[in-house]
DOZAKE-907163 format. One record per residue (C-alpha): residue in one letter; z negated, x, y negated. Coordinates in pm, 1 decimal. Example, Ala and Ser with C-alpha at 12.3 -4.5 7.8 and 13.67 -1.06 7.14 Angstrom:
2
[atom "a" [-780.0 1230.0 450.0]]
[atom "s" [-714.0 1367.0 106.0]]
***
This chain:
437
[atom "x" [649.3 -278.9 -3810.7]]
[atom "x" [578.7 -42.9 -4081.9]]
[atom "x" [187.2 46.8 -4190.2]]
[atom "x" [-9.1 292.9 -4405.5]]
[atom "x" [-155.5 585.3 -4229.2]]
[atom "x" [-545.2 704.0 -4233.7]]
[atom "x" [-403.8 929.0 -4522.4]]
[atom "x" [-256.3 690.7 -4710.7]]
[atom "x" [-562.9 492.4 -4723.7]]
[atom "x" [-763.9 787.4 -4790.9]]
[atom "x" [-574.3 921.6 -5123.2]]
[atom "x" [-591.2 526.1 -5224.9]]
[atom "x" [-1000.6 564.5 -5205.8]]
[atom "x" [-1006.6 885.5 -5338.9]]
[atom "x" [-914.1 728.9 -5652.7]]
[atom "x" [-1153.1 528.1 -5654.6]]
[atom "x" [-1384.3 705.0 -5836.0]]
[atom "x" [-1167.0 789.0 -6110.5]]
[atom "x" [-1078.3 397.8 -6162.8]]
[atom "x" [-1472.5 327.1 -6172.2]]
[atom "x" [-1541.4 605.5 -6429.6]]
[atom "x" [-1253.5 514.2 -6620.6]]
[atom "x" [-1368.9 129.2 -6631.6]]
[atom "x" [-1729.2 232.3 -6755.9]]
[atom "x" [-1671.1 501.7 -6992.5]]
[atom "x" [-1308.8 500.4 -7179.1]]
[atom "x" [-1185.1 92.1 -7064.7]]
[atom "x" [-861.0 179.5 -7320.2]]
[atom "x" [-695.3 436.4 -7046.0]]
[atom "x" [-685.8 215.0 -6802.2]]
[atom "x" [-345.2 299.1 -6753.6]]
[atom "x" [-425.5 651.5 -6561.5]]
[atom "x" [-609.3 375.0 -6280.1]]
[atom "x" [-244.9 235.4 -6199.2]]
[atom "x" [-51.6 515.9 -6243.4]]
[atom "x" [-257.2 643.5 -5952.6]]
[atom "x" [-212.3 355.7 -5715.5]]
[atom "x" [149.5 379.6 -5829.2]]
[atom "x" [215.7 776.1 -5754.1]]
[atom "x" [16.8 700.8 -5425.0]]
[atom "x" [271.1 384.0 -5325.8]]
[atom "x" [585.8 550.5 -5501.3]]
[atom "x" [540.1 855.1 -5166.2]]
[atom "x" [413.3 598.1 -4914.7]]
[atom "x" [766.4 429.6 -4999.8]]
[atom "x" [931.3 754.3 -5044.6]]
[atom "x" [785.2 844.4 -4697.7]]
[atom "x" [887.6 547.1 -4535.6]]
[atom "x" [1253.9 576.2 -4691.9]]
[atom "x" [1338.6 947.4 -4535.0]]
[atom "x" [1129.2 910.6 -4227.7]]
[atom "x" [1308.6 800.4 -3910.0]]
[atom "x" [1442.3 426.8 -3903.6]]
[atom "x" [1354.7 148.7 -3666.7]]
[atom "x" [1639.9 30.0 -3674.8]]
[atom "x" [1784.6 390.9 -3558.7]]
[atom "x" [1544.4 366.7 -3239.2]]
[atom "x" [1641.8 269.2 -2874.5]]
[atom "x" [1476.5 321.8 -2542.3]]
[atom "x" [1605.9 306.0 -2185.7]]
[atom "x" [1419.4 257.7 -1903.0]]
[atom "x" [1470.9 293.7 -1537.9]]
[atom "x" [1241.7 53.8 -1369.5]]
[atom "x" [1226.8 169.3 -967.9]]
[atom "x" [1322.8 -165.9 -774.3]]
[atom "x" [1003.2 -124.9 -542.9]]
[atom "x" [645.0 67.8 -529.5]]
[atom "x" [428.0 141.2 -239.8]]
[atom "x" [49.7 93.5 -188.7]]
[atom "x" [-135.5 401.5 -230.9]]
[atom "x" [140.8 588.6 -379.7]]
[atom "x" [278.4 688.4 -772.2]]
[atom "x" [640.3 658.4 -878.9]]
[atom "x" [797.2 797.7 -1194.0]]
[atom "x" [961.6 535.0 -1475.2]]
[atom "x" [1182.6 726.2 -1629.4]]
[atom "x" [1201.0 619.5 -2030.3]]
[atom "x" [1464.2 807.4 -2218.8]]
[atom "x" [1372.7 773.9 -2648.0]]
[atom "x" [1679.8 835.8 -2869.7]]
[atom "x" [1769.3 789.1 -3272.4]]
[atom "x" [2098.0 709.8 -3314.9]]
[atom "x" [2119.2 834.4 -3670.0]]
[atom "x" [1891.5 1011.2 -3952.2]]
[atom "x" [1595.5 1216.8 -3871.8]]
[atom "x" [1345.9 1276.0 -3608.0]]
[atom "x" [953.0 1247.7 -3602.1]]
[atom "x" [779.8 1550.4 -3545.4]]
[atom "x" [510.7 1392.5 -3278.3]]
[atom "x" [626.7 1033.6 -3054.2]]
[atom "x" [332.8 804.2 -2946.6]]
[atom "x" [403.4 622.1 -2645.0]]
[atom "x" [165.5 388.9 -2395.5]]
[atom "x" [298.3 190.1 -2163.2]]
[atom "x" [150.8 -163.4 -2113.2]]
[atom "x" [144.7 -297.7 -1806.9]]
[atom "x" [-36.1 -595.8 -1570.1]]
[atom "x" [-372.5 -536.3 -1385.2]]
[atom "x" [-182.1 -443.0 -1026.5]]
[atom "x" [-90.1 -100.6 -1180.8]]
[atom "x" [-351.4 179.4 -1256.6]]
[atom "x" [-363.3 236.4 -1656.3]]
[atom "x" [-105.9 419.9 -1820.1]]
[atom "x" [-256.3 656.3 -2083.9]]
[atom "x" [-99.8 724.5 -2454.6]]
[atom "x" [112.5 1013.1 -2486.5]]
[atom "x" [220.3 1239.1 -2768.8]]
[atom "x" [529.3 1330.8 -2713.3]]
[atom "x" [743.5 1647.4 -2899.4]]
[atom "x" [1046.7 1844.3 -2877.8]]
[atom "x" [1392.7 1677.9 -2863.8]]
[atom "x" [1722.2 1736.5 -2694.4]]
[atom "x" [1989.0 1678.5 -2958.1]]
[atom "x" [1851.8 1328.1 -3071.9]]
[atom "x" [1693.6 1234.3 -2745.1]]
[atom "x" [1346.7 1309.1 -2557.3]]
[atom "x" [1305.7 1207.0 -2178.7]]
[atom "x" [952.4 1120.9 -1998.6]]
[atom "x" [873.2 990.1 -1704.8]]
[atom "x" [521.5 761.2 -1672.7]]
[atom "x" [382.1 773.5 -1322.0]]
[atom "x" [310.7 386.1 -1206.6]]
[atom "x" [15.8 396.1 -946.1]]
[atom "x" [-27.3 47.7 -742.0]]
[atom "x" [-346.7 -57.4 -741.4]]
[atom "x" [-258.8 -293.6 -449.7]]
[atom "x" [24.4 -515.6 -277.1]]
[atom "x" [184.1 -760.1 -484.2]]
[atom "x" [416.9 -816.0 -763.8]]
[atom "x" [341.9 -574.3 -1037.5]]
[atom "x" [500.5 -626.9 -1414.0]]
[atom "x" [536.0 -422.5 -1722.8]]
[atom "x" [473.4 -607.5 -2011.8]]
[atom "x" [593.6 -373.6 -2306.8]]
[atom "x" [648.9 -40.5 -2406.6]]
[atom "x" [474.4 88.4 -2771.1]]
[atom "x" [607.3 356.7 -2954.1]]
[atom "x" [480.1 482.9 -3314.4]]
[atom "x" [593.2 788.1 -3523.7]]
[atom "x" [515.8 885.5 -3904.3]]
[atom "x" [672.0 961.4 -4188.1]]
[atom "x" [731.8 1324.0 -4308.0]]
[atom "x" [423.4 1312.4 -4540.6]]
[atom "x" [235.0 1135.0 -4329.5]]
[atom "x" [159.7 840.2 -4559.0]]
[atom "x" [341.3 574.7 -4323.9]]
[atom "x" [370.0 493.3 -3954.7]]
[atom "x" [638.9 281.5 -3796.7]]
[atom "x" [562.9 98.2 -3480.1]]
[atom "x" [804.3 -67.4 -3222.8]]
[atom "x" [699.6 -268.0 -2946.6]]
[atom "x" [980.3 -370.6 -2672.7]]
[atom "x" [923.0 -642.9 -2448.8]]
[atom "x" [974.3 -531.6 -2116.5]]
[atom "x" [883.3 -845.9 -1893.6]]
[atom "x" [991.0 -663.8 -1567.5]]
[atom "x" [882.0 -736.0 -1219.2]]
[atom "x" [859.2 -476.8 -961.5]]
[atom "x" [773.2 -546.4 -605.8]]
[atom "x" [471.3 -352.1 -454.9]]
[atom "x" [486.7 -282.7 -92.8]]
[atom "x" [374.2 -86.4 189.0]]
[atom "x" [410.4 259.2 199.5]]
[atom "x" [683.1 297.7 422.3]]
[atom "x" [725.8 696.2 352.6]]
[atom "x" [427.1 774.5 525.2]]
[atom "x" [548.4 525.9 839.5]]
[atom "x" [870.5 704.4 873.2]]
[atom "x" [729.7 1069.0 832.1]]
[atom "x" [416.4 983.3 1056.3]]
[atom "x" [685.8 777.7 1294.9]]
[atom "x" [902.6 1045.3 1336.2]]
[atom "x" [619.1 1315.8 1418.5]]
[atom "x" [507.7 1117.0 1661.4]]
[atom "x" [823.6 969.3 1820.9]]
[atom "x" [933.7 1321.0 1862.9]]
[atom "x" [630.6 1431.7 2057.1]]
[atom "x" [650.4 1129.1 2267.8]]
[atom "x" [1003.5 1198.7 2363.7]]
[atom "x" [1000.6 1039.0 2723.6]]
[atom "x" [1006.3 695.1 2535.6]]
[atom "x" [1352.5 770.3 2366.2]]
[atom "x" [1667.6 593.8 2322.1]]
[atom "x" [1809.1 811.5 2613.0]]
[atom "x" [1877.5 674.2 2988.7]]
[atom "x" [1780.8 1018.7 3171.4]]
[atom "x" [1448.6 1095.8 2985.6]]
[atom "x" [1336.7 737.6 3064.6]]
[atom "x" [1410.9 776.8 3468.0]]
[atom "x" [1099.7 839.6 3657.9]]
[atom "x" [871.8 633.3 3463.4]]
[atom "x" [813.3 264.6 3441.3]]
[atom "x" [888.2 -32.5 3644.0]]
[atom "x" [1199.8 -98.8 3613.1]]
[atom "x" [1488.8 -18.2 3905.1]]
[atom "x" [1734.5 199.4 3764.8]]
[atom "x" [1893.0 342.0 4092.1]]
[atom "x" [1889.8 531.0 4454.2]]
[atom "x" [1884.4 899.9 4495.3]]
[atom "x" [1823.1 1087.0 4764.1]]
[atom "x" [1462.0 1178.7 4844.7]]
[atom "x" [1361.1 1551.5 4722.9]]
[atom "x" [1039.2 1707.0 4765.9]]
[atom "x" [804.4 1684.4 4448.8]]
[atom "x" [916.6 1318.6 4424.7]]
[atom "x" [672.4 1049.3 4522.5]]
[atom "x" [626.1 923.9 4879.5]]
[atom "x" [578.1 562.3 4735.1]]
[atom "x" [903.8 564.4 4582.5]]
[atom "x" [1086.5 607.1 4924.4]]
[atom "x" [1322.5 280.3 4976.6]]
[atom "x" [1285.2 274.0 5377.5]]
[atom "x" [1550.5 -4.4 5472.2]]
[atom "x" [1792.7 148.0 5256.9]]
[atom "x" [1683.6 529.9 5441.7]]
[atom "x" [1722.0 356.9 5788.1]]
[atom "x" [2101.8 204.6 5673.5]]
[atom "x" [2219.9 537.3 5526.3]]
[atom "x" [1993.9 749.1 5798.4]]
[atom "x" [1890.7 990.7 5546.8]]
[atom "x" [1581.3 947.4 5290.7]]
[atom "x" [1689.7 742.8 4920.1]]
[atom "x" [1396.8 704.6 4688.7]]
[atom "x" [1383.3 430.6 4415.5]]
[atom "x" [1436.1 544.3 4032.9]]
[atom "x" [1278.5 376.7 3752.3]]
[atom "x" [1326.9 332.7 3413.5]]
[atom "x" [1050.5 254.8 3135.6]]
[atom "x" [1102.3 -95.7 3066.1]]
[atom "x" [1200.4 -291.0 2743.7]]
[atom "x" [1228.4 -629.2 2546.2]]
[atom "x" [840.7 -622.2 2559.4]]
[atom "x" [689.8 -905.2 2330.2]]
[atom "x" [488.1 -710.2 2070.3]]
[atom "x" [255.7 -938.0 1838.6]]
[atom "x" [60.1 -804.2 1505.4]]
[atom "x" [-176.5 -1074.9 1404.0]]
[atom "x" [-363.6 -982.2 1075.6]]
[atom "x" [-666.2 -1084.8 945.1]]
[atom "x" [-616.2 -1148.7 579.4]]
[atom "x" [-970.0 -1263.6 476.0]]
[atom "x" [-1280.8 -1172.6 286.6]]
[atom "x" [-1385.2 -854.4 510.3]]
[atom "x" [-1022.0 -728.4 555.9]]
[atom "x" [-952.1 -757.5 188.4]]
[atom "x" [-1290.0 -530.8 95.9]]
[atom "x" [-1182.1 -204.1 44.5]]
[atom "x" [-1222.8 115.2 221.1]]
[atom "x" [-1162.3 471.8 67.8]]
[atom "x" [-1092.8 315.8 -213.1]]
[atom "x" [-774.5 106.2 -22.8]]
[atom "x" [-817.5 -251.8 134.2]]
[atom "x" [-859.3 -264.3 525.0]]
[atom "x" [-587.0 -503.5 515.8]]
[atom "x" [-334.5 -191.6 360.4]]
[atom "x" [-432.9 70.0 583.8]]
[atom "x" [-402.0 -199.1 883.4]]
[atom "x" [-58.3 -317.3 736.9]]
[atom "x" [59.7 34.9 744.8]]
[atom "x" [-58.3 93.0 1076.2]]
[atom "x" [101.7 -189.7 1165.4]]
[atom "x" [482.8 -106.2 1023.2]]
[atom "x" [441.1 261.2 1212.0]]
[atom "x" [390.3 102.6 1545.2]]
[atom "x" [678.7 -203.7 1451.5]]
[atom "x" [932.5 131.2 1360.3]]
[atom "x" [804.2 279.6 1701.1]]
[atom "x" [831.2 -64.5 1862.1]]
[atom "x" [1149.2 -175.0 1726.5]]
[atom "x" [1302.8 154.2 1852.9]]
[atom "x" [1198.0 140.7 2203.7]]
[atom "x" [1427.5 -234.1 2257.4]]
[atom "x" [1088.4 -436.2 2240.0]]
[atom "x" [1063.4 -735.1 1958.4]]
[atom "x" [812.9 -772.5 1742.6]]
[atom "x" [649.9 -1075.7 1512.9]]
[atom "x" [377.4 -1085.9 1218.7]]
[atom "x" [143.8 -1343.3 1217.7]]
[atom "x" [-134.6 -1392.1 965.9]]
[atom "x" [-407.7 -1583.5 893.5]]
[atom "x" [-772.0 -1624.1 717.9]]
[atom "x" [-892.8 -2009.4 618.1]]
[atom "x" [-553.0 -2153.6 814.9]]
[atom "x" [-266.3 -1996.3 952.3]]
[atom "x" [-30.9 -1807.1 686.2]]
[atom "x" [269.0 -1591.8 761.9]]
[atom "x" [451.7 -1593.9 1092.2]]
[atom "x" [770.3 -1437.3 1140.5]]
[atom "x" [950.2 -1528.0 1455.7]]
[atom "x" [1024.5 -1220.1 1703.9]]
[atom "x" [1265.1 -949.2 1545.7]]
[atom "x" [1412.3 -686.5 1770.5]]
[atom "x" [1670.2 -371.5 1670.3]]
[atom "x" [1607.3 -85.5 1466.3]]
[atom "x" [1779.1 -262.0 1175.1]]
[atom "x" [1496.0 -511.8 1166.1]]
[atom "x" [1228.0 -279.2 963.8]]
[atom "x" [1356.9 -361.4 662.2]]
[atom "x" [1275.6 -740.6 708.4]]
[atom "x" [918.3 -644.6 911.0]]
[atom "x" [867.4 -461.6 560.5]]
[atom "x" [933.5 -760.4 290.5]]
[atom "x" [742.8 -949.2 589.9]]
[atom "x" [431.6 -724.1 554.8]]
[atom "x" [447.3 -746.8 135.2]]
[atom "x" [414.5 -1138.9 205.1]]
[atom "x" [28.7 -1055.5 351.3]]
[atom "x" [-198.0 -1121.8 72.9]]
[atom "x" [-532.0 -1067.1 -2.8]]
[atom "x" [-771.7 -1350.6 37.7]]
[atom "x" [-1170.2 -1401.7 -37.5]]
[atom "x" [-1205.7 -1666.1 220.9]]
[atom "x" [-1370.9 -1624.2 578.2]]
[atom "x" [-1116.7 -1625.5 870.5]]
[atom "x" [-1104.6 -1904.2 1128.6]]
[atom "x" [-1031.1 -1728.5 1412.0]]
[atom "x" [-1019.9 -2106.4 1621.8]]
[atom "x" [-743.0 -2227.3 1419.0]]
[atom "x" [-550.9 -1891.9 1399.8]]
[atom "x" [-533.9 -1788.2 1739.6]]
[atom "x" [-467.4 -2112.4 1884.7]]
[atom "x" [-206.4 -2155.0 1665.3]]
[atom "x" [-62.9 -1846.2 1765.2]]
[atom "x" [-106.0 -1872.4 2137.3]]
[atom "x" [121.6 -2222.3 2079.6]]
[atom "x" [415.1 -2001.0 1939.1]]
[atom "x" [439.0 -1770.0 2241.9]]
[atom "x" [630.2 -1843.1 2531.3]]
[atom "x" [558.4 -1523.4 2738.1]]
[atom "x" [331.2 -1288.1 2832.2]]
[atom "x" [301.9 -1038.1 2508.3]]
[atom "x" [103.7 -774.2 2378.9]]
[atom "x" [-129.4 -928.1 2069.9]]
[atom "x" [-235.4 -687.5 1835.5]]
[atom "x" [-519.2 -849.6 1608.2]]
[atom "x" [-651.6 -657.6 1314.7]]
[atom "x" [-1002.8 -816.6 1202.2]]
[atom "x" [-1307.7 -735.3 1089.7]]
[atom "x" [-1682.6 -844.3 1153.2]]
[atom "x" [-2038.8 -804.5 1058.1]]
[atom "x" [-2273.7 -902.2 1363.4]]
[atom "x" [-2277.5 -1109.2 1697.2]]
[atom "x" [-2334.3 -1435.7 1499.3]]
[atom "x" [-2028.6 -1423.3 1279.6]]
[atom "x" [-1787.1 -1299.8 1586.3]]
[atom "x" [-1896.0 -1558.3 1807.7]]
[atom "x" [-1593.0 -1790.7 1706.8]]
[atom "x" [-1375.5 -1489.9 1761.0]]
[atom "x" [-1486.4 -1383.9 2089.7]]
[atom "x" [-1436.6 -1723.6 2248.2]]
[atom "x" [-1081.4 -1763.0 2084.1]]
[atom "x" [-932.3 -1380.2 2203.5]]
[atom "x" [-1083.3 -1461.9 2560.1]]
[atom "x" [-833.3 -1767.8 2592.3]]
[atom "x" [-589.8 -1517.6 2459.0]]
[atom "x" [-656.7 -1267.8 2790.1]]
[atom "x" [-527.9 -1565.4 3053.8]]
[atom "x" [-212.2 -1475.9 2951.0]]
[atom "x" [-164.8 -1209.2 2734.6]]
[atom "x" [-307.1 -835.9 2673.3]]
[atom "x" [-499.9 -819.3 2413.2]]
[atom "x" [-553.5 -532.8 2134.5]]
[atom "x" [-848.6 -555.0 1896.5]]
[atom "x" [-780.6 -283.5 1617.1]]
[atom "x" [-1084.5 -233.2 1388.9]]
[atom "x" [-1199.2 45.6 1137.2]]
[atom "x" [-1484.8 259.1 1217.7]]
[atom "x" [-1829.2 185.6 971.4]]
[atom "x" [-1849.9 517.9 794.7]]
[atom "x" [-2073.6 382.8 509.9]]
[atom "x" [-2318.4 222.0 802.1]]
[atom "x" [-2239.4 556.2 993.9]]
[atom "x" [-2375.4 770.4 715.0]]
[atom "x" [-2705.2 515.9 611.4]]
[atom "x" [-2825.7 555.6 971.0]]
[atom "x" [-2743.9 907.4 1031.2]]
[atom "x" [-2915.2 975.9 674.1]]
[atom "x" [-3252.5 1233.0 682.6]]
[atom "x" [-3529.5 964.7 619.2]]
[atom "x" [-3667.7 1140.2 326.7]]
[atom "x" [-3813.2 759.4 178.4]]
[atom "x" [-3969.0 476.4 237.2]]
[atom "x" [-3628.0 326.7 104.0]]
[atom "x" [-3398.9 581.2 374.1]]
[atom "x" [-3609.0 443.4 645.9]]
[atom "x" [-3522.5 77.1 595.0]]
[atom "x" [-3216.0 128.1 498.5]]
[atom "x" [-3162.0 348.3 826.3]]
[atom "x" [-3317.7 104.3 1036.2]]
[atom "x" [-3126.2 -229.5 891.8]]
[atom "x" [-2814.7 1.0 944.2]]
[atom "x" [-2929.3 85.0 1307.2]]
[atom "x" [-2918.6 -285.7 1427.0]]
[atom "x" [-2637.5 -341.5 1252.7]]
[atom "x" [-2426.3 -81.9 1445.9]]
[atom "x" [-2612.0 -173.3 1760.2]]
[atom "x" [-2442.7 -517.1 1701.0]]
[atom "x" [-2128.1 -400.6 1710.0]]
[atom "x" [-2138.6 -205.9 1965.4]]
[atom "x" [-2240.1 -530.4 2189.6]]
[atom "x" [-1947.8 -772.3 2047.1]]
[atom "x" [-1683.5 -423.9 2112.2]]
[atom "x" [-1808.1 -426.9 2438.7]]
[atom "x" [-1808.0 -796.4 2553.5]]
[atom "x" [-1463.7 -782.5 2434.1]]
[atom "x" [-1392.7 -468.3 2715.3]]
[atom "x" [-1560.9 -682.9 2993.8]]
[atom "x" [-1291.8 -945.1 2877.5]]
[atom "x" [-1035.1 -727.1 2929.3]]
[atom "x" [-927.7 -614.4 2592.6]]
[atom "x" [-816.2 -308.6 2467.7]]
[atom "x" [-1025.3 -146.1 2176.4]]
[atom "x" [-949.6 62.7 1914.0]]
[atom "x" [-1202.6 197.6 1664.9]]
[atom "x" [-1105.1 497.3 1467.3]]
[atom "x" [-1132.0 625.8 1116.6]]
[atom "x" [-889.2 541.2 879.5]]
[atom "x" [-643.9 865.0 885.7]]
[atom "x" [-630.7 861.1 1239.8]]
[atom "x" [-586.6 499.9 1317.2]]
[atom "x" [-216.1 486.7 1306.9]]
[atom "x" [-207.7 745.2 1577.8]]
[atom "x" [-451.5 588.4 1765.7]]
[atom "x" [-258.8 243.3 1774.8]]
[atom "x" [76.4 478.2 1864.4]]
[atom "x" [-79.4 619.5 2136.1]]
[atom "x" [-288.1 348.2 2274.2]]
[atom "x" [112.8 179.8 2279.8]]
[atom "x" [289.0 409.5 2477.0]]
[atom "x" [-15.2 451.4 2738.7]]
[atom "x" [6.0 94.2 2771.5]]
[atom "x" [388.9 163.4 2825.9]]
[atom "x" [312.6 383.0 3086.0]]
[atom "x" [106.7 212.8 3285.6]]
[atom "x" [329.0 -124.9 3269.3]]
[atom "x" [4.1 -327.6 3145.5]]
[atom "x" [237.7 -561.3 3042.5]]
***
C-alpha cells in the first residue's frame, strides 16, 4: 500500500494560499494553481518510483514452537530487499492476540548488505494458545513525500505453557541437596521401610534393626537394611476456579501452583513413584491416569497447559468424590485450592475428611499477603481501622478452617509464593522419610 506522507500533504496546503489569492485577484493565471499541485505530485511519484519497492520486500520469521508463563522469548524477524534501494529508517510493530503483552513500534536502521535482523521479545500474559496475527512494516521514500506499507498475515499459533526452566533449575538445586533420595542403591540403604538386606550388626547402627532369629541361626548379630521405598501413588488435584484463577504478584494462583506442581512431578517422577493430574472447578475437568519414569515430564507438561482458567466457584463434593472413585490405593493427594472464610470451605472440609480414611492428604495454599499487610497496617484512619479489623477476622478465619484440617490429619502448607515450591519439595521428602505413606 502506497500513501502520501505528513509532508506531502503539507506542501499540497501550503499552496493553498497561493490558489485562493490567485482565484480572487488575477482568475486568468490560473494555470500557476495546477502547476503547483502538479510539481507537488510529479516528486510524490518521483519519490515513490526510486524509493524501495514492495514488491522487493520479504520477511522471515522464526516463530519459537512454545512459550512459558511468566517468561519472554525472542521472535527473530529477519527484513531483506531483494533488489533496488534501501530506506533510511524501517517501522515495524508486531500485532499480536490479547494472551501476549503488547509489542511496541520500532524504528529500525542500519543494514547488513540488504538485510536487517531484530528480534521482538513475546511476554505471555498467561497459559493458553497465543497467536500472531500480522507483522506491519512501513518505510518512505527518499524525499519523504511517500510511505509504503506492507502488512503480512502471520496467523501463527504458539502454545503457552508452564515455565519448565525454572522447574528444572529449581529441581536440580534441590534434588542435589537432597541426595539420600537418589537414583543410587547405597545412598538409599539405611532409610525407609523397605528390606533391602542382612549385615552384620556394628555399633552406631540401631538396636531396633537387629533381626534376632536370623542372629540366633548364624550365632552372631545381623541387622536388617532398608531401602527408601518407591512406586508411591502421588496425586496433584488443582483447583481451577474463580479464587485460583485471581491473580497474585501479578501471576494467577493457579500458575504459580501449576509450577509448583511440575517441580515436585520432576522430583517425583525421578524417585520411581507415579504421578496423575486431576482438575476441577464447577465439575470435574482434566485427569490424567498415573504416569511413572523420568521420560513422563514431557506429557505431565502438555498435561499441565490443558489446566485452564475458570470464573466459576469449585465444587469440591463433586471433585473429590470423583477423584477418590479413580484411586485404587492408598496415595498421597496433593490439592491446591483456595478459600475465603469458614462458610465457603465448609463443603471442602467435609469432602478432604472422607479423603483421610484412606489416603494422606496435602492442602497447598498461598499465604494472604494483601490481608497480611491491611491488618498489620499503622491505623492512622478511621478507614485503616476498619479495614484492619475486617482483615483481622478474616485471617482469624483461616486460621480456624487450616487448623480443623490438622486435627483431620492433613498436612498443611502455607507459604509465600517464591518459597512455595520448596516448601512442597521438602514437605515430600519428609513425608518420604517418615514412610507416611
Amino acid at each position: 500500500m502506497i500513501s502520501p506522507t505528513a509532508r506531502a500533504i503539507s506542501l499540497m496546503l501550503l499552496g493553498l494560499p497561493l490558489m485562493v489569492g490567485i482565484a480572487l485577484l488575477r482568475p486568468d493565471l490560473w494555470t500557476l494553481s495546477a502547476g503547483w499541485i502538479a510539481l507537488v505530485g510529479g516528486f510524490a511519484v518521483l519519490d515513490a518510483m526510486i524509493g524501495p519497492a514492495l514488491r522487493a520486500f520479504e520477511t522471515d520469521i522464526d516463530a519459537p514452537p512454545i512459550l512459558y508463563a511468566g517468561d519472554s522469548d525472542p521472535l527473530p524477524v529477519t527484513f531483506r530487499f531483494t533488489r533496488g534501494s534501501l530506506p533510511a529508517r524501517l517501522e515495524v510493530q508486531l500485532e499480536t492476540d490479547a494472551l501476549l503483552e503488547e509489542v511496541p513500534t520500532r524504528g529500525l536502521r542500519g543494514w547488513e548488505g540488504n538485510e536487517r535482523r531484530y528480534e521482538f521479545t513475546l511476554t505471555p500474559l498467561r497459559r493458553g494458545t497465543a497467536r500472531l496475527v500480522r507483522l506491519w512494516c512501513r518505510w518512505q521514500g527518499p524525499l519523504g513525500l511517500i510511505q509504503k506499507r506492507s502488512v503480512r498475515e502471520l496467523d501463527t499459533e504458539i502454545v503457552v505453557t508452564p515455565n519448565i526452566r525454572w522447574v528444572k533449575d529449581e529441581a536440580v538445586r534441590l534434588f542435589s541437596r537432597d541426595a539420600e533420595f537418589g537414583i543410587k542403591t547405597q545412598i538409599e540403604r539405611g532409610d525407609g521401610s523397605e528390606f533391602d538386606a542382612l549385615r552384620e550388626f556394628a555399633a552406631g547402627m540401631d538396636r531396633r534393626a537387629i533381626d534376632w532369629k536370623h542372629s540366633a541361626r548364624h550365632r552372631h548379630l545381623l541387622a536388617k537394611e532398608f531401602r527408601t521405598e518407591r512406586n508411591h501413588n502421588i496425586v496433584f488435584a488443582f483447583d481451577t476456579g474463580r479464587l485460583m484463577s485471581e491473580p497474585l504478584g501479578g501471576v494467577p494462583k493457579i500458575d504459580r501452583a501449576i509450577n509448583a506442581g511440575l517441580l515436585l512431578s520432576y522430583v517425583s517422577l525421578r524417585n520411581g513413584d507415579r504421578t496423575m493430574y486431576f482438575g476441577f472447578d464447577a465439575r470435574p475437568g482434566l485427569a490424567s491416569g498415573f504416569l511413572s519414569g523420568s521420560r513422563s515430564f514431557p506429557r505431565m507438561q502438555s498435561l499441565a497447559a490443558r489446566l485452564d482458567y475458570s470464573a466459576e466457584e469449585s465444587n469440591y463434593t463433586l471433585a473429590l468424590s470423583t477423584l477418590a472413585s479413580q484411586l485404587e490405593r492408598r496415595s498421597l493427594i496433593i490439592i491446591f485450592s483456595d478459600f475465603v472464610d469458614t462458610i465457603s470451605a465448609e463443603l471442602m472440609l467435609e469432602n478432604v475428611r472422607r479423603l483421610t480414611d484412606r489416603h494422606l492428604v496435602l492442602f497447598a495454599t498461598f499465604e494472604d499477603e494483601a490481608l497480611s499487610s491491611m491488618a498489620d497496617a499503622p491505623p492512622e484512619t478511621t478507614e485503616d481501622v476498619s479495614r484492619a479489623v475486617i482483615a483481622g477476622n478474616l485471617l482469624s478465619e483461616r486460621d480456624v478452617v487450616l487448623r480443623r484440617l490438622q486435627r483431620m490429619g492433613v498436612q498443611i502448607i502455607e507459604t509465600r509464593p517464591e518459597q512455595f515450591g520448596g516448601a512442597l519439595l521438602s514437605r515430600y521428602l519428609e513425608i518420604k522419610r517418615r514412610d507416611m505413606l
